[in-house]
C-alpha positions, 0 to 999 in steps of 0.5 A: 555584491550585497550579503544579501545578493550572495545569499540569494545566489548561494540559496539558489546554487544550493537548489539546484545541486539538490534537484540535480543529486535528486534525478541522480540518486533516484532509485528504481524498482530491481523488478521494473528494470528487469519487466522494462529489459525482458519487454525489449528481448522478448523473455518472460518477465519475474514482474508478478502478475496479479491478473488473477488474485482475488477470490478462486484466482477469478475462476469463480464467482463471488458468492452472494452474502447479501443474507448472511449474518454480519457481526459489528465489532463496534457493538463489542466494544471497539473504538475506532481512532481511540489509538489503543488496541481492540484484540479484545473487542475483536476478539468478542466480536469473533467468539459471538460469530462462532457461538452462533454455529452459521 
């Protein structure tokens, strides 16, 4: 057998044993083992249930804000992907809101 024909075998073994220690070491969620296992025997699961999240848990309405004052931070200098910090800025763009009194 050529090098070059062992090589290609060799590269070819070593792909498969690392698809196959991949499917082996594949890890799963602790709280999606424990959802799948309380499905089968009926029990309550500790997977969390976002069913309800959002503002009031969904009970309420969101309000309309179509008339209330917004403030840009972008006009109170941050720069957006200049990849150096804008707390300032921000900062700024907060004090502006409360100086206001809305």
């Amino acid at each position: 057998m050529s090098v070059k024909k062992a090589t290609f075998h060799l590269a070819i073994l070593a792909n498969f044993i690392v698809v196959a220690n991949s499917a082996v070491y594949a890890q799963i969620a602790p709280s999606w083992t424990n959802f799948v296992e309380t499905q089968k025997n009926g029990t309550e699961s500790i997977l969390s249930d976002f069913s309800f999240s959002g503002y009031h848990f969904s009970e309420k309405e969101i309000p309309n804000v179509s008339g209330y004052r917004y403030f840009n931070v972008l006009d109170y200098g941050v720069i957006p992907n200049d990849e150096k910090y804008d707390d300032e800025a921000i900062q700024a763009t907060i004090d502006a809101a409360e100086a206001t009194g809305d």
